[in-house]
N, C-alpha and C positions, 0 to 999 in steps of 0.2 A: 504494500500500500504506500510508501513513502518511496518506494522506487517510479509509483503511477501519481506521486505528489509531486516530484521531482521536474517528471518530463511535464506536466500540467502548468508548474511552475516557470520552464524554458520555454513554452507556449504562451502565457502570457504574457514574458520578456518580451517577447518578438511582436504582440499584436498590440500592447497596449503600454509598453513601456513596462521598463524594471523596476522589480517592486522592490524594496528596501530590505536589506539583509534583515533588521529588527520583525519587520514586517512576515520576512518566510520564514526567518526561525519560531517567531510566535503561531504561525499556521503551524509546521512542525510537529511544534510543542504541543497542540491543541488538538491534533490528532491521535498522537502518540498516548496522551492522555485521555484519551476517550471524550475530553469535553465537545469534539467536533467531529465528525462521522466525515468519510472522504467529500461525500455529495454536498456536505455542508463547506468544508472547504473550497470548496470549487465557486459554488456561490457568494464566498465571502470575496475569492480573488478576481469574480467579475464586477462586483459593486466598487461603488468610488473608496477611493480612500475612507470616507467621513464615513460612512457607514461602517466599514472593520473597526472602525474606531468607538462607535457605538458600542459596537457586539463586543469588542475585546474586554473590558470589563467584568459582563456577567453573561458568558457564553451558556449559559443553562438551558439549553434548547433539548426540547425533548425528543425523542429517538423514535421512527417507527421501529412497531414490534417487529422479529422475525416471520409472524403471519402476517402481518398486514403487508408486508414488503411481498413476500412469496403469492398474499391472494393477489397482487396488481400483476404482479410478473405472470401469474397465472391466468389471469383475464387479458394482458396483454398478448399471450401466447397461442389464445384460442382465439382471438379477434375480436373481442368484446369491447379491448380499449385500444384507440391508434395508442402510439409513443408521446403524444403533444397530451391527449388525453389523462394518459396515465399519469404526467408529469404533473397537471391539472392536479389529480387528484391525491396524489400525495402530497402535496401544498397545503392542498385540504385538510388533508388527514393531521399533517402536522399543525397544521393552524390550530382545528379542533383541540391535540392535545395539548398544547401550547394553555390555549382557554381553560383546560381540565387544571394544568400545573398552577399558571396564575391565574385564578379567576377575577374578575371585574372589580372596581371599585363596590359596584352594589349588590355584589357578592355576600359583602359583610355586614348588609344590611339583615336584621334580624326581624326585621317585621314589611310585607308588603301590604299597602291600600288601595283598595283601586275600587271607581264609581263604576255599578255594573247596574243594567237593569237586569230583574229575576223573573220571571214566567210565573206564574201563580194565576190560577183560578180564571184562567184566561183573559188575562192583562198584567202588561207589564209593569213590576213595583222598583221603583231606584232604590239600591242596595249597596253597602262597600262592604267588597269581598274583601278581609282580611288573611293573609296569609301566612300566621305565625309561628316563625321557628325556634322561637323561645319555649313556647310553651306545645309544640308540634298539633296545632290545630288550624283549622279552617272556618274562620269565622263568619257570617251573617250579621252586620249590623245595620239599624235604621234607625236614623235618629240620634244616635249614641245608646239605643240598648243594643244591646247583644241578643240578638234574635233567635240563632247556634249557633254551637261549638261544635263540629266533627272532629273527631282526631285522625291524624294523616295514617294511622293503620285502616280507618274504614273507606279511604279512596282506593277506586276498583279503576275505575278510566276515566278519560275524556276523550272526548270527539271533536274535530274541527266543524264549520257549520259557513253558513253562507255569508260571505261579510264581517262583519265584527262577533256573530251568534258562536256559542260554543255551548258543552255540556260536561259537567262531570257526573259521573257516576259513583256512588256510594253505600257500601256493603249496609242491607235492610232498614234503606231511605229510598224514597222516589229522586230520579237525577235531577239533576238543578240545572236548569234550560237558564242560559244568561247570557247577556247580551255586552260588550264592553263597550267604552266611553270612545273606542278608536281599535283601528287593528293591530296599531303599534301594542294597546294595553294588552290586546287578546293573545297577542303570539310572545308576550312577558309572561301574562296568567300560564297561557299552555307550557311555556317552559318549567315552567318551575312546580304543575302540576305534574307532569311529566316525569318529573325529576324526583319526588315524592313518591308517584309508584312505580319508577325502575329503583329506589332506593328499598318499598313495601316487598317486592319481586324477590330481589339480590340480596335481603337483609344488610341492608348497608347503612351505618347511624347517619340520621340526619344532622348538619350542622347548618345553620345558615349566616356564620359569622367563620367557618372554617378557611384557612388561609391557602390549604392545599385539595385537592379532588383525589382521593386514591381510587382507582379502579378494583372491581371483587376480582379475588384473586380466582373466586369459581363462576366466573362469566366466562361465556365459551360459546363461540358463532358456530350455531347449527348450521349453514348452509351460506353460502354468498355467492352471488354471480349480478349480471347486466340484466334487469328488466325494462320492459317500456311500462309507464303508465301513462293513462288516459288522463289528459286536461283542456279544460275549455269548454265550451259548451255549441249548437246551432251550429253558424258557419265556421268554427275555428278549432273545431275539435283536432287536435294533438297528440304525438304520442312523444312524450318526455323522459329522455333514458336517466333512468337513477340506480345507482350500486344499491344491492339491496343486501341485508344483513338478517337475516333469522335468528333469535333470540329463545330464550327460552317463553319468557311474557309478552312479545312483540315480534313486529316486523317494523326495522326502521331505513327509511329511503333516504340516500344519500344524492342529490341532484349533482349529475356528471357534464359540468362545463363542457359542451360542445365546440370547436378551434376550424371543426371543417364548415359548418350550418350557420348560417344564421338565422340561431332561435332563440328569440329574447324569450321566450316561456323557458327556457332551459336556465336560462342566466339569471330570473328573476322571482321562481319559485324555491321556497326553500323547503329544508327537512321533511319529510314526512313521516311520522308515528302510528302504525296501529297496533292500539294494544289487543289482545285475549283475555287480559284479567281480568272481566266482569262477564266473561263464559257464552257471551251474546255469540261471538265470532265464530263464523263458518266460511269452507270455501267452495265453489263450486265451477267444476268444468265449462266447458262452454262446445258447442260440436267442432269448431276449425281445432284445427292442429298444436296451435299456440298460444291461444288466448285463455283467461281463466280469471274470476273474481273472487274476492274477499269481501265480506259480506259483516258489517256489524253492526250494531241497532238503528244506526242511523245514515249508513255513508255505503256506496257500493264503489271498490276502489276494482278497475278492469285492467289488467293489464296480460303483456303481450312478450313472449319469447324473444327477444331480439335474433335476425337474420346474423351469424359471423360466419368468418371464412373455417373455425372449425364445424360448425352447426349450420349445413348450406340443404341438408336432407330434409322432407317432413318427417321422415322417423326417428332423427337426432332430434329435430324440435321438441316433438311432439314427446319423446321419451323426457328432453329437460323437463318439459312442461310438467309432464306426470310426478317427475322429481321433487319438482316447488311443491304441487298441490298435494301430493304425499306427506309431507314435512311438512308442513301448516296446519294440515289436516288434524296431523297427528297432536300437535299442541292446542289447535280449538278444540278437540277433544278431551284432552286434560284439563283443562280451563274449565269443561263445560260442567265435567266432577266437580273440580275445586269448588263451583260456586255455587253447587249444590249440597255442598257440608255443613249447612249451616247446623245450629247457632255458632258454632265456633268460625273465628277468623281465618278468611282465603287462606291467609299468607304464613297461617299454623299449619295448615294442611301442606301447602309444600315444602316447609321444613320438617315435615315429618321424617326419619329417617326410615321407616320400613314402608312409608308410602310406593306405591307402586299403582301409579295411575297411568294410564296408555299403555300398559302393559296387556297382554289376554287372563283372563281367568282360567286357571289349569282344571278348576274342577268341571266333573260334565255337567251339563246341563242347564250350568249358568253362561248367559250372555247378558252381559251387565252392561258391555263399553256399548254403545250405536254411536258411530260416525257420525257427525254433521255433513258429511261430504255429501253435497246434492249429487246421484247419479241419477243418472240415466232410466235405470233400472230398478225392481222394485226394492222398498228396506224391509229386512227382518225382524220383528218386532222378539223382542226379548221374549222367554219364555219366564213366568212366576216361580220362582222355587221355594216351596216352604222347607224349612229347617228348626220349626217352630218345636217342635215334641222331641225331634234330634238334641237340641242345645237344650232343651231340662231335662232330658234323661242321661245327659254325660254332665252337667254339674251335679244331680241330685246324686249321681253315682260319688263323685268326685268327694261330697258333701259327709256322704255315709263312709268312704275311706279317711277322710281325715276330719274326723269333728273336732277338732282344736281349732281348727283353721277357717279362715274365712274368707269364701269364696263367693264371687258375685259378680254381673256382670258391669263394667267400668262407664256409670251414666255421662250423659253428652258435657261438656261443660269447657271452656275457652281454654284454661288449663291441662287439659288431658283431652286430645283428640280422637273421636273413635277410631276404633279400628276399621281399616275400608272395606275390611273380608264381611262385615256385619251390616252392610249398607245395603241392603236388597228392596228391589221395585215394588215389591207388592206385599213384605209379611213382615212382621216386626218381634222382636223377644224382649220378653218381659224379665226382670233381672228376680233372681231367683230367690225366695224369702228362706233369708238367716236366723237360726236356732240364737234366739239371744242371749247373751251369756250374761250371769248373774253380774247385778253390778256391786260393788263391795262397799258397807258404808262408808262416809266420809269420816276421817281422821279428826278426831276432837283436837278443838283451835282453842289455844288461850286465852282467856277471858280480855277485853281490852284494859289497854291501862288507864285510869280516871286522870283527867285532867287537875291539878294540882288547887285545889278547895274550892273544884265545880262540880266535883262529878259524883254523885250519889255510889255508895256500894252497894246498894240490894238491888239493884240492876237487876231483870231478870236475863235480859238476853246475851248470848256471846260476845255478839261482835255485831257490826252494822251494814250496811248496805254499802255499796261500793260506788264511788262519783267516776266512772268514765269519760273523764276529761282528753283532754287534746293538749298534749305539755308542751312548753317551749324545748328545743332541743340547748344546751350549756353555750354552744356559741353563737346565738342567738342573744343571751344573757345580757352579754356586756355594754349592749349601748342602749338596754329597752328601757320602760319603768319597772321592771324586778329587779334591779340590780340596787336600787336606790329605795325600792319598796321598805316600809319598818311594818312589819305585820305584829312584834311581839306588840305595841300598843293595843291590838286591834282586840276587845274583850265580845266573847262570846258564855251563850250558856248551854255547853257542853251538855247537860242532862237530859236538857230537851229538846237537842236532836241526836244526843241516843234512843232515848224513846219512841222519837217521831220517824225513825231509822231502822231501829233494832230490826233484825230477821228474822222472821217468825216459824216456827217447828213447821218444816214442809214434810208432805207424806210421800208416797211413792209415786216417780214422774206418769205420768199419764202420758197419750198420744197426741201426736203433734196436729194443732189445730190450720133574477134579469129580467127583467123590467123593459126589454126592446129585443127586439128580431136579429142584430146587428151581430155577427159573430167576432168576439172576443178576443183576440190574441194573447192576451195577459193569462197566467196561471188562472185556472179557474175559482179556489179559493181564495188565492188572494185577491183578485180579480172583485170578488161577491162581497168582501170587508171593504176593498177599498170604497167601491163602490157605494156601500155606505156612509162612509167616510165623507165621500166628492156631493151627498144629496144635502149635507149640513155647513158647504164649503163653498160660498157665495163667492165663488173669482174665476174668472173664464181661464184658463191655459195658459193664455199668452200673456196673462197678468204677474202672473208666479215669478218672473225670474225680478221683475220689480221689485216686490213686497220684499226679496232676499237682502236688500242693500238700506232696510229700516231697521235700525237697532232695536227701539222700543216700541210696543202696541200704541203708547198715547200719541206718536208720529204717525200711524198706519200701517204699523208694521206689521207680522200675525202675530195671532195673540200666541199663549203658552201651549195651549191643549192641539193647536194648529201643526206646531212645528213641530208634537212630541209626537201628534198622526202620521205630520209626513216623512217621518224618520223612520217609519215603520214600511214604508214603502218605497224607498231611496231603491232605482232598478237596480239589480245585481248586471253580472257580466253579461249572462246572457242573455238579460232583458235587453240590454243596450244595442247586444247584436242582431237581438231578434229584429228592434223597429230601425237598425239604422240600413238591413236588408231590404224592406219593405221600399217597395218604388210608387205605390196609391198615392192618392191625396191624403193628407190627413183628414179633410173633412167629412172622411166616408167612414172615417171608422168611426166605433164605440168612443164616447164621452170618458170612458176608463182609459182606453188606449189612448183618444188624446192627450192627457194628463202627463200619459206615463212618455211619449215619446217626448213633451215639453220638457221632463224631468230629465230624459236622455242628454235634452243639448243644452242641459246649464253643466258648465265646467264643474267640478267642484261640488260638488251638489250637497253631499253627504258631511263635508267637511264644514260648509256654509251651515248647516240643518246644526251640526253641534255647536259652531261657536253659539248661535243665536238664541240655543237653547239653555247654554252653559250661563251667558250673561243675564238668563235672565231667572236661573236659578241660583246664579250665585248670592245675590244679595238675599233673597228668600230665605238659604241655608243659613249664612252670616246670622239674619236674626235672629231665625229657629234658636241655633246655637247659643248665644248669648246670655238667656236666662239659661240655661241649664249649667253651663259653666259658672256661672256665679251660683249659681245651691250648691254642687259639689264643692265650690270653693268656700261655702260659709261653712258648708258640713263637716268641711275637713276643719276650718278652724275653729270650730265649734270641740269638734274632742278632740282636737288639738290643746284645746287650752282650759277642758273641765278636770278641776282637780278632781269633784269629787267624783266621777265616776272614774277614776283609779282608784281613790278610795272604795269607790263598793267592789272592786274589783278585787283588792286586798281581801275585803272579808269574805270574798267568796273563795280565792285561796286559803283563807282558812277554815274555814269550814270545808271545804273538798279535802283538804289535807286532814282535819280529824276523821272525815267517815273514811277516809283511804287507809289512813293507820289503824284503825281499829276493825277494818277489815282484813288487815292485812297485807297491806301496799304499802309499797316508800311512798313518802314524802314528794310534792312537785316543785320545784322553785317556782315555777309559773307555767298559764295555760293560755293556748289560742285563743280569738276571739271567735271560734266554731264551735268553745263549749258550750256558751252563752245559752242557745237552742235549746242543748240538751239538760235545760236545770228541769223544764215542765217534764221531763218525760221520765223521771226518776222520782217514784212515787214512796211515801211513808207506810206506815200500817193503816192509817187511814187513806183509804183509793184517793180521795179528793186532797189529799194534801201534798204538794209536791214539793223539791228541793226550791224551785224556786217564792211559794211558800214561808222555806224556814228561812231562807238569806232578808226579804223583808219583814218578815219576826226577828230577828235577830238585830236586824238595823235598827229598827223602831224601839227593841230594849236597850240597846247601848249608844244610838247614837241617829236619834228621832231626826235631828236637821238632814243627819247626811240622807234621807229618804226620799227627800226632794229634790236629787239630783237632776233628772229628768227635764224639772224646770230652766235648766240652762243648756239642754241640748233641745230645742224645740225645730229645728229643721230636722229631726230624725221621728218625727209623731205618724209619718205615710213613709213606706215601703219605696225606696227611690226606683226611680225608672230604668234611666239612665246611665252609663258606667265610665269612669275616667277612658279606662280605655277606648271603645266605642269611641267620645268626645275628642278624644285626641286623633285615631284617625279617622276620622270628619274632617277635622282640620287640615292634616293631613294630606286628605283630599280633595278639599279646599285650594291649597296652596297650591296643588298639580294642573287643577283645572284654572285657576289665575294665569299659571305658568303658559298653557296652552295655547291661552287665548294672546299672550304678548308674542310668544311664538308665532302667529298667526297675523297678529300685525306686523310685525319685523316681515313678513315674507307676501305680504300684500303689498300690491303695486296697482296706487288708486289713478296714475296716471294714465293708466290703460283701461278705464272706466268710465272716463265720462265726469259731469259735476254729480251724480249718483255715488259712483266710488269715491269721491272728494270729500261728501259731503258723511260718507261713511265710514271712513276712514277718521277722520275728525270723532265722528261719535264714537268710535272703537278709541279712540283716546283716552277723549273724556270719561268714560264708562272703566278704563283700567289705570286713572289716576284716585278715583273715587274708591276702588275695587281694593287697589292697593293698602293706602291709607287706614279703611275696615279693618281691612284681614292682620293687618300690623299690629293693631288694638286686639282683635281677639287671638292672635298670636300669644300675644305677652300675656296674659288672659289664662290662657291656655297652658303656659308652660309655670307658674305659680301656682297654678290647682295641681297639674302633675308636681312639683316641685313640691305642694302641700303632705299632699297623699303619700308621696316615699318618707318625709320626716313619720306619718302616722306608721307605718309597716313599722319602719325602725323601733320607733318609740314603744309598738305593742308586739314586736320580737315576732312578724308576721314576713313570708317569704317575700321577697322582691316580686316572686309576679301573681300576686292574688289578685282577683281580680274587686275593685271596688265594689259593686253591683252586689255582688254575694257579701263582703265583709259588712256593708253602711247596712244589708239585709239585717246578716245578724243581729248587730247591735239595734235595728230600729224593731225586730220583734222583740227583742229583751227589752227596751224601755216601754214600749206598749203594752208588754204584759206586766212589769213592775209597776206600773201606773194603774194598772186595771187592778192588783192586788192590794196595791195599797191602799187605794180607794176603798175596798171592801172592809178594810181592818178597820181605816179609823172609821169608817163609817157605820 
């Protein structure tokens, strides 16, 4: 290699000038050392100086594998990629890895928000999809509540969709049809869901703040070769070559840069995904020789054997062909089990280690697997097998040889996945009843210890009831208020809540309790909505592209409800090709089809349709927001700054600490603010008197003022809405969509408009100096209430990422019902 470095080097002397001894010895050196691969050397000695000088530094370029090198050579060599191609695509390949080693700046962002509308009850609801990988869920919010939370283990798939539309899918949820703010947002959301279930698939830990990508070391490409796929739609249908990769949970397309064609579809679509993980996906034949579809809930992807100089036969095609559809088959097959194991999680069942799905069943009789593979020909419908009276006559045998033992069948449950031999179509076993074995009594417990001149001796009971709290963990401690807590002051009367406590003699456990003639060009559905639409929509065709260049309704502009219709109807691709084919008048056609070709020849269409909708929900949102930010922000300084409800907080550690000791528990230094809850539900010998109860008797005997706490937290008397987080990204996404719209002006050019665009351009000013200003104030707003709420976590020894919504919960049911109790007392 340094002999082929050498002559490369007297090669370049001769064409472009001598390069500097420093210069070859450091190439050399950088080969010798593995930091530069020879190919890579070669490229560094045709670039200018200033470039080697770049790379010299931090030559850390990542290396293709030895498969990836040998599949190009091997598609090279069958004719699948010229040599220009190939070179293409190893650029690629490296680029990609390059991205895997250092990922992006917003990489290390740990929380994404993005303004989505959601499909619901057939109409679209504005939603910000959260995507957090802090806390590894998928959030739903509106408003600032938190609407769900899925966790990134129960995404199964996503689907791309027409436009900005996408879907994901999620193990025993209906999929969430949603719509994004732009296509840019939608193909961020798909990446990074994407990314979520190849990490569910590979068991790979999520990081969303990780500085490096490592690849599963048990990832391994089922099959590769050159496919065509079909793109485009009417007159421009395409077939677009992409490297295709077989995965164990996917087929993912790589689009292969074309150097001979000029095909801007090749050059300007990107990646394609489809997953199996949500068991929908099937593939199916097609009669020609080379073509075949993949088929999944929503998308029919066609593609087509490519013609090469090693593969020129139809019986070579056609065998590839079979090959693909073979090996896909066999994985939507797998898939189709996986996701029919419920309750337990997809993604347990294929770490199963004795799993053996797409395998045959050895025993006769059973036929368990059926293909999804559409043939031709008819399917064999499984036969029933019962093994019902088999499998309790070899446990009860089992039962009778060893009665010490306890034997049974292992019920369904997330932790312990069934066995797959036990999974049959039509018959089910019932797990077999266990000879109980005597239970022994409980070991006599010593009496508790009295509290030093409170605690009566002629007690009758042992010991007390046990407070199941939520403790702070010791490094937690040091910066809360337990650390500074003095509880010896805090005087309680120990007697009577032994009594009100004590356990009483239990017996032996029991059992467990068109409108015109006119034919329609337009999709027929959407055609019959739009259409309703255009009957409530007073502006003839040629008015529309006007009304786009009015910022606000009270100029004449459309109103809200106007422009959130016509977003819904923005043509796609092939709407556009359909009417720009058409050679009629327009005035022969449908009033629908009118519309829809005026919408064809406005530039921009879809782009226009969002700014104008954005400006004119932004200030709307701003307000929305505004009060909610300031309650969370009085709430927080509200117990932020109430001594006494640390005070009752003290006496509730102690008293959990006496029934915990004299049950027989250590001691707590301190407890979550989740125990709060659980004081009602921790009942005395009287059913109706509960711990929470004794904590209000006990306050009102030693220290009557402090029982009026409540009175100083009075923004916690209603159950909050609302959640810091939610509120934060609102704002969030807020600031994205300000962001957009200035984007939008920087790249507007009102001089090619007319005094229209002059005159709207101008108002696109005014409206985002206005915009700005707001957002700055509920910025600052905004980051004080988060800044509030971290001092709270700290100060009550609660984790960094709880979410508000459930803590202000807590404590505003506890002061609700300590209010309601004490009422009753003095009353």
């Amino acid at each position: 290699e340094n002999t082929s470095l050498s002559m490369a080097l007297q090669g370049q002397s001769l064409r472009k000038g001598k390069l500097t001894a420093e210069k070859q010895l450091w190439l050399f050196n950088s080969v010798k050392s593995g930091q530069l691969s020879f190919g890579q050397a070669l490229d560094v000695m045709n670039d200018s100086s200033k470039a080697m000088d770049t790379i010299k530094p931090t030559p850390q370029v990542p290396q293709l594998s030895n498969e990836m090198q040998l599949s190009i050579m091997n598609m090279v060599k069958r004719g699948e990629l010229t040599i220009e191609e190939a070179l293409n695509q190893a650029r690629k390949e490296k680029y990609e890895l390059l991205k895997q080693k250092l990922p992006p700046q917003e990489e290390n962002i740990p929380q994404y928000n993005f303004s989505v509308y959601k499909y619901n009850r057939y109409r679209w609801q504005k939603r910000i999809l959260q995507i957090d990988f802090i806390a590894n869920v998928i959030c739903s919010i509106e408003r600032g509540i938190v609407k769900r939370q899925l966790p990134f283990s129960a995404v199964k798939s996503s689907e791309d969709g027409v436009g900005s539309k996408f879907s994901i899918s999620f193990q025993g949820r209906h999929d969430y049809e949603l719509e994004a703010a732009s296509v840019e947002d939608k193909q961020q959301i798909m990446q990074l869901v994407n990314r979520i279930i190849y990490n569910n698939i590979y068991d790979v830990p999520i990081h969303g703040n990780s500085e490096t990508y490592e690849e599963p070391s048990g990832l391994k490409i089922m099959r590769e070769g050159a496919l065509d796929l079909q793109r485009g739609g009417m007159a421009s249908l395409t077939w677009v070559k992409f490297t295709a990769r077989l995965l164990e949970g996917e087929l993912v397309l790589y689009p292969i840069e074309s150097a001979n064609e000029n095909n801007d579809s090749a050059s300007t679509c990107s990646s394609v995904i489809i997953h199996f993980s949500d068991g929908n996906a099937s593939v199916e034949k097609h009669l020609g020789c080379d073509t075949f579809s993949v088929l999944t809930k929503n998308n029919e992807y066609l593609f087509r054997v490519p013609v090469t100089s090693q593969m020129k036969s139809t019986e070579a095609i056609k065998k590839e062909r079979d090959e693909w559809v073979q090996a896909i088959d066999k994985f939507c097959l797998d898939w189709k089990h996986r996701s029919q194991s419920e309750p337990h999680s997809i993604y347990e069942v294929i770490r199963e280690p004795n799993g053996q799905w797409g395998k045959e069943q050895k025993e006769p009789g059973n036929k368990l697997l059926v293909s999804p593979l559409v043939e031709k020909t008819a399917s064999l419908k499984p036969e029933p097998v019962s093994v019902l009276s088999q499998a309790q006559s070899q446990a009860q045998s089992l039962v009778q040889s060893h009665p010490s033992s306890t034997i049974a069948f292992i019920p369904k449950s997330p932790s312990f996945p069934q066995p797959h031999a036990l999974i049959l179509p039509t018959s089910t076993v019932t797990p077999v009843p266990m000879p109980r074995s005597s239970i022994p009594p409980p070991l006599p417990v010593p009496s508790a210890p009295p509290l030093p001149g409170k605690l009566n001796a002629n007690m009758k009971s042992k010991r007390t009831k046990a407070f199941h709290w939520d403790t702070v963990s010791q490094d937690k401690i040091g910066k809360s208020m337990w650390l500074r807590s003095d509880t010896g002051k805090v005087k309680i009367d120990g007697q009577r809540l032994f009594e009100q406590f004590a356990i009483q003699d239990m017996g032996v456990i029991g059992g467990l309790e068109s409108n015109s003639t006119l034919q329609i060009m337009l999709n027929q559905k959407v055609a019959h909505n739009f259409n309703i639409f255009l009957k409530s929509f007073p502006m003839r065709p040629d008015e529309l592209k006007d009304k786009l260049f009015i910022v606000t309704e009270e100029d004449g502009g459309l109103s809200d409800e106007q422009i959130a219709s016509l977003r819904r109807y923005v043509p796609t691709p092939d709407d556009v090709e359909m009417y720009k084919s058409y050679k009629g008048s327009p005035s022969e056609l449908h009033l629908v089809d009118q519309y829809m070709m005026q919408m064809c020849n406005i530039p921009f269409l879809s782009a226009r349709l969002d700014l104008l909708l954005t400006i004119r929900e932004l200030p709307i949102s701003m307000e929305d927001l505004q009060p909610l930010i300031n309650q969370k922000t009085r709430m927080c300084s509200q117990l932020w700054n109430c001594k006494s409800f640390m005070s009752v907080l003290e006496y509730l550690l102690v008293v959990g600490n006496y029934l915990n000791e004299n049950a027989g528990k250590e001691r707590a230094k301190g407890f979550r603010l989740s125990s709060l809850t659980k004081l009602s539900q921790l009942r005395g010998k009287d059913r109706k008197f509960t711990l929470l109860h004794a904590l209000v008797e006990q306050i009102l005997l030693h220290n009557p003022d402090l029982a009026k706490f409540f009175e100083e937290l009075t923004e916690f008397e209603a159950i909050p809405g609302a959640s810091i987080k939610g509120l934060t990204a609102e704002v969030d996404v807020l600031k994205n969509e300000l962001q957009k719209i200035v984007q939008y002006k920087k790249a507007y050019k009102p001089k090619n408009q007319g005094n229209q665009g002059l005159k709207f351009h101008k108002d696109l000013k005014m409206a985002i100096q206005k915009y700005e200003a707001d957002l700055s104030q509920l910025t600052k707003k905004s980051e004080e209430m988060k800044k509030l709420y971290t001092d709270i976590l700290v100060k009550f020894a609660e984790p960094p990422e709880q979410d508000s919504q459930e803590l202000f919960g807590w404590v505003c049911t506890f002061v609700r019902d300590f209010k309601r109790i004490y009422s009753e007392i003095v009353s």
